[in-house]
N, C-alpha and C positions, 0 to 999 in steps of 0.2 A: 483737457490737456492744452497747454498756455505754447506755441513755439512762435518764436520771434522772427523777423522778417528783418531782411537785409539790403538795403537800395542805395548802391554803390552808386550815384551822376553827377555830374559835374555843373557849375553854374547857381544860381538862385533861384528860388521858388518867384516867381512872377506870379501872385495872386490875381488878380487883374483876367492873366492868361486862364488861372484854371478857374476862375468864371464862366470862362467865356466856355471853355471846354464841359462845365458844368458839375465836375465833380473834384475831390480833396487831389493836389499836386505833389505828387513827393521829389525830393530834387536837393542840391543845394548841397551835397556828400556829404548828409547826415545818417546818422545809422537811427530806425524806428525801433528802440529797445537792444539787446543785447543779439547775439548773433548764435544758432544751435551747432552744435557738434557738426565739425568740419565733415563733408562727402570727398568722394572723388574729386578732381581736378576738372573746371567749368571746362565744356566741351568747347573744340574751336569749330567755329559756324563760316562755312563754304557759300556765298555770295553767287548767286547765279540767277539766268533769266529764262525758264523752262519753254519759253514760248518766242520763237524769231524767225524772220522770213528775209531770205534772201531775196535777188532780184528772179528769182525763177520762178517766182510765184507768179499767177496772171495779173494779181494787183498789187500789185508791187512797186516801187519808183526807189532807188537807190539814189540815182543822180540826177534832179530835178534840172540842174542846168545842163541834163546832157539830154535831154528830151526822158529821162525818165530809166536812161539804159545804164546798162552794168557801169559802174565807181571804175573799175578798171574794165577795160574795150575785153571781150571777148572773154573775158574771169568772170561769169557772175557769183556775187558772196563773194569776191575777194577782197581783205580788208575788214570781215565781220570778225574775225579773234582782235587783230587790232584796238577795235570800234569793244570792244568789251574790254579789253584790260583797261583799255584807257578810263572804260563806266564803273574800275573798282571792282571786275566780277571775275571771281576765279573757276565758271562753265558758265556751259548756254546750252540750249537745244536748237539745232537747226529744225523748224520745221514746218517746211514748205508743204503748200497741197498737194494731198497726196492723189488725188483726182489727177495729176498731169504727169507723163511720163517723158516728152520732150519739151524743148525751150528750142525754136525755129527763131530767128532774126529773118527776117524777109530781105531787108536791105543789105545783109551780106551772105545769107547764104548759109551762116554757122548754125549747127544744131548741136545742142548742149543734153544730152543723159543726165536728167537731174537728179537722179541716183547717185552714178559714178561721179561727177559734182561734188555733189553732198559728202559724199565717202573722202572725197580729195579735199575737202576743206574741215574735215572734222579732225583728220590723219594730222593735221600741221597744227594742233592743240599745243602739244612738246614746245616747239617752236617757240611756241608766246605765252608760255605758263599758264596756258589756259586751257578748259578741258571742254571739248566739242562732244555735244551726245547729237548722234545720230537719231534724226526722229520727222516724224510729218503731222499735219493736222488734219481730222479725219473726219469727214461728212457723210451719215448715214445714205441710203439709196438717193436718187435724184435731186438733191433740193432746187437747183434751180429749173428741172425737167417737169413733170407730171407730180413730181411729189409737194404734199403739201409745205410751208415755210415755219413748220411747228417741229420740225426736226431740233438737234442739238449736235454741234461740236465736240470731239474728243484730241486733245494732244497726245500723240502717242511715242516715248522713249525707247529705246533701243539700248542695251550696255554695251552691244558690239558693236565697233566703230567701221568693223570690214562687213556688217552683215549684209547678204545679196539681198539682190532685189526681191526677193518673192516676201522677203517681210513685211513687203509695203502690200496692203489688198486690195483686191479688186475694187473697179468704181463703176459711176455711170459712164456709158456711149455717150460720149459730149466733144465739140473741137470748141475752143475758145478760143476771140483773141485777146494778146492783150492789148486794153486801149489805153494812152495816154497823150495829152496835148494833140486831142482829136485824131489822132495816127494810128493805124493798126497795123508797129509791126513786127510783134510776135506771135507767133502761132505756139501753141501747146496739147497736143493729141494724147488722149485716154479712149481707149476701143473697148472698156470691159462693163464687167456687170460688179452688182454693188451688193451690200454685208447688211445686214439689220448690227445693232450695239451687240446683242448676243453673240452672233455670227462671229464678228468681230473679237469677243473675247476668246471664245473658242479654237476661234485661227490663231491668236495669238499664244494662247495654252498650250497648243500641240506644235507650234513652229513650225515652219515651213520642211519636207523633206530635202527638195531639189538644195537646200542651202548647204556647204561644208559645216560637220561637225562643230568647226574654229568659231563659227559665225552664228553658232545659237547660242543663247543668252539669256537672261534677263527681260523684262519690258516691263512698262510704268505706264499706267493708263488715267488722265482723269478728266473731268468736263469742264471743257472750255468755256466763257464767259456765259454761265447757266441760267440766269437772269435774265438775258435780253433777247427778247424779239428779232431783234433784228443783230447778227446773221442769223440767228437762228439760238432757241431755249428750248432749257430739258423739262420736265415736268417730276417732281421725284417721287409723286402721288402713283403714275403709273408704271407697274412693273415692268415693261416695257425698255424704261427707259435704265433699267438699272441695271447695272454690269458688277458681277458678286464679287469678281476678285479685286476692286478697285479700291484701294486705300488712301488716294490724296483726291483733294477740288479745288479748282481754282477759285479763290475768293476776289481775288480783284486784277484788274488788266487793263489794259488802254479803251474796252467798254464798258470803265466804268466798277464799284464794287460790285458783287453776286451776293451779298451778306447778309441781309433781314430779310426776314419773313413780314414783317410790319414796318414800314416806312414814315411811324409816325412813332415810332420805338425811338428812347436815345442814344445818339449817336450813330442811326440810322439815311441819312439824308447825305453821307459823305461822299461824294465822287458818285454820284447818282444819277442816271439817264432815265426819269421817271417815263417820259410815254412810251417804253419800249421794254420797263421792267415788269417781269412776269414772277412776282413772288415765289409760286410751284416751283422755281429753278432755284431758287437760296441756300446759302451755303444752313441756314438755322430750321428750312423747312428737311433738309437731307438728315442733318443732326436730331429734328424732332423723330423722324422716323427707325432711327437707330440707327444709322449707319456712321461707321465708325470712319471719320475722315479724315486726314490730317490738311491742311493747308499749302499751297501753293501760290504766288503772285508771280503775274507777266506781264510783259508790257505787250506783247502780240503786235511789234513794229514790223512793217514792210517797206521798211527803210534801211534792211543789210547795218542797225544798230542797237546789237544786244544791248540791254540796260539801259537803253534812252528812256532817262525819265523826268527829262525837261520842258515836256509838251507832248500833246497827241499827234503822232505820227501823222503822216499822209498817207495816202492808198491812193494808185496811179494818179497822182496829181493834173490835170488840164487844165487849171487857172493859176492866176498868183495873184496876191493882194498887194494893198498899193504900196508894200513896201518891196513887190516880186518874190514874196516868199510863196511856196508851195501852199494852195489849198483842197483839202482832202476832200472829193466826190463823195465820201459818205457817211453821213450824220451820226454813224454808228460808232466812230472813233471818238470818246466824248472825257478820257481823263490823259493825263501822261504815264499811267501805266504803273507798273511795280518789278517787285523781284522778289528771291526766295531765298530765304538763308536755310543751309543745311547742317544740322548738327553734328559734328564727327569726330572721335575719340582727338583726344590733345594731340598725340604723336600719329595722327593720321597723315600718308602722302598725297591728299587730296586728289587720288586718283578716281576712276568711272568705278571699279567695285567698294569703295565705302561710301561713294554718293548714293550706289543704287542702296546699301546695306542699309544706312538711313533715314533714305527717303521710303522705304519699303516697310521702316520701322513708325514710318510720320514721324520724326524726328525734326520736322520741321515749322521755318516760320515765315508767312505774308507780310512784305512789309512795301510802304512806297520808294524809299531809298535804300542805298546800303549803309547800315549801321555795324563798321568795321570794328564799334569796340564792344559790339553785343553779346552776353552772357546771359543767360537764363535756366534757370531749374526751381523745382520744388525740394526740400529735403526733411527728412522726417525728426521727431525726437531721441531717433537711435544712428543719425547723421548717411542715412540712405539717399541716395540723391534719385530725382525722376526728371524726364524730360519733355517737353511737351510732345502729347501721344502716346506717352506712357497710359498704363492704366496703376490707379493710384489704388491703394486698401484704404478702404472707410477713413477717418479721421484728420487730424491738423496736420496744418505743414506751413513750413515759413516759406515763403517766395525769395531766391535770391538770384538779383538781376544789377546788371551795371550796363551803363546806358550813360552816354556823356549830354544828357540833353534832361532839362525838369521835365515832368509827365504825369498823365493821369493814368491810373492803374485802373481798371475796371475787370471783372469776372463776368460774363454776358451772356446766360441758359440758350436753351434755342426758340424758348419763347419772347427774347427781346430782352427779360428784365435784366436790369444791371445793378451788381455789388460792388462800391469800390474796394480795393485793396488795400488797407491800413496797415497793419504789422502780421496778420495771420489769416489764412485763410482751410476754410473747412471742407471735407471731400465727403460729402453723402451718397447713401447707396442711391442709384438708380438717376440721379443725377452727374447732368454732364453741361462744364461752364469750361471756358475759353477765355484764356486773358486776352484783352485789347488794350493796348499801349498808346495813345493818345499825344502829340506834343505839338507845339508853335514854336515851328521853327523859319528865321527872317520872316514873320509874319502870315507864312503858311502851316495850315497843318498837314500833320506828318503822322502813318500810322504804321503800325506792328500787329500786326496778328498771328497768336503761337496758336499752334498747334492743340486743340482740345486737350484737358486733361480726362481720361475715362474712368470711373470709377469700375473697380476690378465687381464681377458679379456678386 
């Protein structure tokens, strides 16, 4: 069965470029053969950054010229919806460690509930046509205590924007300060005990009782920059580290991609922090083993700016370089990070319940910037349309994407190997491939990554 592919972009095919990039460039708003019976209407894709930290985090620095403290005096995260419309993203997730329960200023005296905070800066989404998910970053038992540094990361979302605090769970007995430009002077106090990932899913399966009715909801859970050593990698080899309800993984963030299993695979080597990647964390070692994932990209700034994806952040900054810009205490911050397009019905109000609907669907896609005029589906010979994370029946189907930029199309198993994308591509049982979107743009490159397509069993 013969179906034709469709590659709607704008511009000329620069051969030269897809040398470099190493496989055939489609591009130039040429159509690759005839086009199959119309589907539905291309979804509209929601621009957001799952992973962002306010100044209440302990390493954090919003205002590097103000020793590091809140962008506005006594507001911390005020200014973070701002700082996102203005980065083209229509949400973000606040989400602060959840390890700390207050934010102390020493030199004034002020103590900040970064709860009630977080609730108060999510609430003012309306405001700036922006949508604030309520969420924190979650660090299995002790890592910087007695527990070993082989732990892993989980970003966890919230759909309720009023939800109480008992959604956040318990941690380690730790007082931290935070330091910056050698000064210590926030204090942030956590008195509790800590979750294994199980634990964790668990707590968040059954919701908290103590919370109103109003304020239970939804929640989205997936692992943070799973790759690297350093904060801390999952292993997806041991059961352990595996949380069943979990539908999306971060593929790539401001440490760097999480993506191959083999880093001498191509197009493997991309925004990579080799001495600190632990393959056992990759987004293609999770996929080899079955597990059905959809895709996520963050920039994991602690800079109080969603969508910054212009450089790697700083993290409580103490020095500057010689031009006095901020430089960041730790080697771990190693790319400018990403974002995360969500797919959602055409006439959707781009509201917190068709973000959670899907993203809960994997309906979504990794990418380093936002690509506002992005379109993507599969569609069959009977004009069915699917989306990335769908799961496909056996057989052909045309790719149809519109993308204002030339590019290389690739298909990428979770063994590494790659097929490019010519006019049609085929959906085998038991096999499961992932398109990666490739481009040079002003002489950088730029990437997309959709969402697996699964073949149906």
């Amino acid at each position: 069965m013969w179906i034709a592919a469709l590659l709607s972009c704008s511009g000329q095919v620069d051969l030269e470029q897809a040398e470099t990039l190493g496989t055939p460039a489609h591009g130039g708003g040429r159509e690759i053969a005839g086009v199959a019976a119309p589907g539905p209407a291309f979804q509209r894709v929601l621009w957001g950054d799952p992973h962002a930290h306010s100044g209440m985090s302990h390493d954090s620095c919003e205002d590097a010229g103000s020793e590091c403290r809140a962008r506005v005096p006594g507001l911390p995260g005020e200014g973070m919806l701002e700082e996102a419309r203005s980065n083209q993203l229509d949400w973000f997730g606040l989400t602060d460690h959840v390890e700390f329960d207050e934010l102390i200023d020493l030199e004034t005296g002020q103590t900040t509930d970064i709860w009630d905070r977080s609730q108060e800066i999510v609430s003012q989404g309306p405001n700036f046509d922006v949508v604030g998910l309520l969420g924190y970053e979650w660090t299995p038992a002790c890592q910087y205590g007695t527990r070993p540094r082989s732990g892993h990361h989980r970003t966890v979302l919230l759909e309720s924007p009023t939800a109480c605090g008992a959604w956040r769970p318990v941690a380690c007995e730790r007082q931290q300060p935070k330091i910056a430009w050698e000064r210590e002077f926030y204090w942030s106090d956590f008195q509790q005990t800590s979750l294994t990932a199980a634990q964790l899913e668990d707590f968040l399966d059954e919701g908290p009782t103590e919370c109103a009715a109003s304020d239970q909801g939804r929640w989205i859970s997936f692992v943070h920059h799973g790759a690297y050593s350093r904060p801390a990698a999952v292993d997806w080899t041991v059961d352990a580290s595996l949380m069943d309800k979990e539908l999306l993984v971060e593929i790539y963030s401001e440490h760097g991609s999480s993506e191959c299993a083999d880093l001498s695979a191509l197009g493997c080597l991309f925004q990579v922090n080799e001495p600190i990647y632990n393959p056992e964390g990759s987004v293609q070692t999770a996929l080899s083993l079955g597990l059905e994932m959809g895709f996520m990209g963050g920039t994991d700034s602690h800079d109080g700016r969603p969508g910054s994806v212009d450089a790697p952040g700083y993290v409580a900054a103490s020095e500057t370089d010689e031009s006095g810009l901020p430089v960041s205490k730790l080697t771990s911050h190693h790319s400018p990070g990403g974002v995360t397009g969500v797919l959602v019905a055409p006439d959707s109000d781009g509201g917190r319940e068709d973000l959670f609907d899907a993203m809960l669907l994997r309906h979504t896609v990794a990418a380093t910037q936002v690509f506002p005029e992005l379109q993507i589906r599969a569609v069959d010979n009977m004009g069915n349309s699917y989306l990335p994370g769908d799961r496909l029946p056996v057989g052909s189907y045309q790719l149809e994407l519109v993308l204002d930029h030339p590019a290389t199309l690739e298909l990428v198993s979770p063994d590494g190997s790659v097929e490019p994308v010519t006019d049609w591509f085929v959906v085998q049982s038991g096999q499961v491939r992932y398109l990666r979107i490739r481009m040079l743009i002003d002489g950088q490159e730029q990437r997309i990554w959709a969402s697996p397509f699964f073949p149906e069993p």
